[in-house]
N, C-alpha and C positions, 0 to 999 in steps of 0.2 A: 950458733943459734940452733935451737930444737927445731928438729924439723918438724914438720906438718905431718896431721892426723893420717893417716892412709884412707882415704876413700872408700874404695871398696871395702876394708874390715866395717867399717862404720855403719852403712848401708846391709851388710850381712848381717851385723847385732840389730840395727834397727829392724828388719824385717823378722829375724828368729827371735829374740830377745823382747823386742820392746810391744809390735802387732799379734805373734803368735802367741809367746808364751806368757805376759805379760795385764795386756789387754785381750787376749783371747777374740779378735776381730772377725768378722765373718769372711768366707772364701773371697766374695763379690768387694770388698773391700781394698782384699791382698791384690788381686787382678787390677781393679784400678791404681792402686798405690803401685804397683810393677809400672805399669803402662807408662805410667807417668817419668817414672825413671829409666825406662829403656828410653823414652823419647829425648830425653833430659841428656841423658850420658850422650846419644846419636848426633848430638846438640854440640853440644861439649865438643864432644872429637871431631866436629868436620872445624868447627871455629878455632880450639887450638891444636889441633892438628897433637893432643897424645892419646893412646887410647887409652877406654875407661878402666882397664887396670892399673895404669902408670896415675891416675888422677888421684891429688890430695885435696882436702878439704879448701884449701884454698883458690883452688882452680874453680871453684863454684862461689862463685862471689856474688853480691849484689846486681852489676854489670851484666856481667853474663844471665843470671837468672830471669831479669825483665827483660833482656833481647830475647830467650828462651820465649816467653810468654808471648812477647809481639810478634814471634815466629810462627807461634801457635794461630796465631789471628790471623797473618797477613798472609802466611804461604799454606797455612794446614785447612784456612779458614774455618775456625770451631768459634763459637758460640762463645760471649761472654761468658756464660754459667759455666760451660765446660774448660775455658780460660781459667776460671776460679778457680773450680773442683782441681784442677792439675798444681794450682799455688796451693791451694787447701794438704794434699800432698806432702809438697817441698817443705812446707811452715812444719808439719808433723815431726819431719825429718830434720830439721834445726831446732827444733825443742829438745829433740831428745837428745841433742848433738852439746844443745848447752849444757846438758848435765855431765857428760861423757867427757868434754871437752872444756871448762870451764876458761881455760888461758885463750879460748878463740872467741870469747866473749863477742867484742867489736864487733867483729867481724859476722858474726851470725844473726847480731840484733841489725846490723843492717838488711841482710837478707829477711830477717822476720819483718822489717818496717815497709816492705815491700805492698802494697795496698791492695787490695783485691778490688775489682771495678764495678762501677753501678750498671744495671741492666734492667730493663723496664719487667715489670712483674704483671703478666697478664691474669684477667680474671680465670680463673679456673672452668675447664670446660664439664659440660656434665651433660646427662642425656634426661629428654623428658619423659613422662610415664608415657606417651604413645611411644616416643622413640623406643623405651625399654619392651614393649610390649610384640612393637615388630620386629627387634632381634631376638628375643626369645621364642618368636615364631618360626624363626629362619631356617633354624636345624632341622632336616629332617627326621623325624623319632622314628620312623618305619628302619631306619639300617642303628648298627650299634654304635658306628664314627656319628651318628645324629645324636641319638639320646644321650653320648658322653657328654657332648658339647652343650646339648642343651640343657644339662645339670652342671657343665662346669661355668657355663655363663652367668646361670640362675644363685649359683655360691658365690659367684664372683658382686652381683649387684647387689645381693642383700647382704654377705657380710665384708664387701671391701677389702676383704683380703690381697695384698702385693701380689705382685706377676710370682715373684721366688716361693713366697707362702700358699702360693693356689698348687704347685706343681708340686709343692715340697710335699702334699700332703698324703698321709698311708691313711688306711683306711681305720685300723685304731685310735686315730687322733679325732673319728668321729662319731660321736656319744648320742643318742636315740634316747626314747624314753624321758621321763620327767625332769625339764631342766636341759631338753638336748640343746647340744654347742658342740662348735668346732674347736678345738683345742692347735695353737701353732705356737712357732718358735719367729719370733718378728724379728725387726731390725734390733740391732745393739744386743742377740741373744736375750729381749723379753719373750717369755711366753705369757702368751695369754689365749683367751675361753669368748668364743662370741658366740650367742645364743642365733638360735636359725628356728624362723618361721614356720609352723607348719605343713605350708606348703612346698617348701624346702626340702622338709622333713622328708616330708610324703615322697618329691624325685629322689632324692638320695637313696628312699629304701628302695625306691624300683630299679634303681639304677647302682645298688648294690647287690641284687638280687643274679647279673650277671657275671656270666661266669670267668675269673681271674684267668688275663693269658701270660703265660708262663709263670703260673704261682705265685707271681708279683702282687704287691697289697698297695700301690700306691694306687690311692682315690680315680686321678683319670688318667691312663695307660697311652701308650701310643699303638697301634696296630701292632705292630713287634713285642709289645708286653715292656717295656722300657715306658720313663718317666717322660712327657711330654719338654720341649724345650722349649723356650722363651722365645724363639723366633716361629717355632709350629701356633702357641697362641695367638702369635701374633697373625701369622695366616689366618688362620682359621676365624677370626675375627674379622679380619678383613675381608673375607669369603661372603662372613653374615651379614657382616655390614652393607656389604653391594646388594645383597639379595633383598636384604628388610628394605633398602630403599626405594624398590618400589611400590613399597606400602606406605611407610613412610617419606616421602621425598624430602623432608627438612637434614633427612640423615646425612645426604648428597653433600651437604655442607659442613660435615664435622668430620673430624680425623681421629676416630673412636680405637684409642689403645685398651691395653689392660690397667693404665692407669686412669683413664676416664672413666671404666668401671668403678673402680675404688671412687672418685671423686662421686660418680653416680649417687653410690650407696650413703655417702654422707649429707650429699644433698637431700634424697629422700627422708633418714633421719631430723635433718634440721627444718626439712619443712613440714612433718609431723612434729615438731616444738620441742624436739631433743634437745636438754641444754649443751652448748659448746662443748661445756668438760667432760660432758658424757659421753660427744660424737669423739673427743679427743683419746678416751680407754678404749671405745669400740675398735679404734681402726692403730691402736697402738701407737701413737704419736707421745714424742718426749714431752713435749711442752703443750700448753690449749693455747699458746698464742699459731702457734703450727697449724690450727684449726679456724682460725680466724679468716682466714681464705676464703673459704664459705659462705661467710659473713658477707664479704666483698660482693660474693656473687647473689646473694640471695636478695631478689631485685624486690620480693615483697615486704622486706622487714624494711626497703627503704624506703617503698608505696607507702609501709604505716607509717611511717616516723613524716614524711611528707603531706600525709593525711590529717597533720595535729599542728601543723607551721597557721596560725592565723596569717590572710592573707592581706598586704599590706592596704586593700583598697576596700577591705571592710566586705569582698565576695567570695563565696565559697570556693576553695583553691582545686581543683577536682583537677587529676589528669587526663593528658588528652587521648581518644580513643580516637582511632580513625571511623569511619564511617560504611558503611555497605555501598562493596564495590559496585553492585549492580544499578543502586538508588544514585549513586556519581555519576552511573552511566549514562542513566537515561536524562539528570539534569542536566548534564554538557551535551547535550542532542540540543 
């Protein structure tokens, strides 16, 4: 009988072969697609006890692959999504496995029939125009770590741009003058061009006006003259966030990421009357059904559509407002 695929060759072609040189995938991709398999192999070798060198294709079976998953949930305790995202992975790697290996057919369409699980889809969170208004008050503009931020927040809610695309960005990639936009490289290596406001405009020149530390050109620096990282955003938002809310206190209740920004930015467009397909090129999404999200949350497009329901008793269907709390107060006296 032939023996079995080798494992590790498999995994090496898929990773150089099929993500880098092939599909040309972005870094954040290859990291996840690893993670996924270091954890997967670590899996493997403690249950059968050979290590991930000695492993053939068929030591990765069906069996094994969904204890993998329920292992993920019950001892790693991650997240359905993140559950997924790690089969999302393994499926990549038995497609391309079917081609490479076509005699293990069976065998791999069982692991493909493997299901990914349902998880509840919440509405999208997003910030209002006071909430936006009192984080972009937060920065200090008097020191230079203030006015960064308060240009890198201000890029962030008007054009939506990802956590990877805000940092990624050099200072070339941003155009002034008639027709100015930001120019980036998104998900799935699209680029595209988002036009910026005026007033946008306006921070940006001022706050390009300062002077590069260590001759670096990328848009917002770190104190060392290096690219900001994904976890400093994240601070640094979290900083503003405490401080705006004691201007705004509704803030106190929200968990405001850099992807709440992005979601921000398209709420503002769809409630200026942006149609779908057009919030769906602004922020670079594959699909406008991807943008439909939105839609879910935007509680006035569902005021109107409830505003036009004849109401079954022949009276005008009006919804309910509550009332002034101080005029409650003194009728319950």
């Amino acid at each position: 009988m032939k023996p079995a695929p080798n494992l590790p060759k498999l995994i090496e072609r898929f990773f150089t072969e099929r993500l880098m040189r092939q599909r040309h995938v972005s870094s954040h991709t290859i990291e996840s697609y690893r993670d996924t398999f270091r954890l997967l192999l670590k899996f493997a070798q403690a249950r059968l006890h050979i290590p991930p060198s000695n492993l053939d294709l068929r030591d990765l079976d069906a069996p094994l692959v969904s204890a993998f998953l329920d292992d993920l949930e019950t001892c790693r305790t991650v997240s359905v999504l993140t559950r997924n995202l790690r089969l999302t992975a393994i499926r990549s790697f038995f497609r391309f496995t079917a081609f490479e290996e076509p005699a293990y057919s069976a065998h791999i369409q069982r692991v493909l029939a493997i299901p990914s699980k349902r998880h509840d889809k919440r509405v999208v969170q997003f910030l209002t125009r006071p909430e936006i208004e009192a984080l972009l008050a937060a920065p200090d503009r008097a020191t230079w770590v203030g006015r960064r931020d308060h240009a890198l927040l201000l890029l962030a809610v008007q054009t939506g741009l990802r956590l990877s695309e805000l940092i990624g960005l050099d200072r070339d990639a941003v155009m002034f003058g008639k027709g100015a936009h930001v120019r980036c490289l998104g998900k799935g290596r699209k680029e595209r061009c988002t036009p910026l406001t005026g007033h946008t405009i306006a921070t940006l020149q001022i706050w390009f006006q300062e002077p590069s530390r260590n001759g670096v050109q990328t848009v917002f620096p770190s104190i060392h003259g290096d690219r900001l990282s994904a976890d400093a955003v994240q601070y640094l938002l979290g900083k503003y966030t405490a401080i705006a809310s004691a201007r705004c206190p509704s803030l106190k209740t929200k968990r405001v990421s850099p992807h709440v920004l992005r979601h921000t930015a398209a709420m503002e467009l769809l409630q200026a009357g942006v149609d779908s397909s057009i919030i769906a090129l602004w922020l670079g999404h594959e699909s406008v059904e991807t943008t439909q999200v939105y839609l879910h949350a935007y509680l006035a497009i569902k005021e109107a559509a409830l505003a036009k329901i004849k109401p079954l008793n022949g009276r005008k269907f009006d919804r309910y407002h509550p009332g002034d709390q101080l005029l409650a107060f003194l009728n319950a006296l």
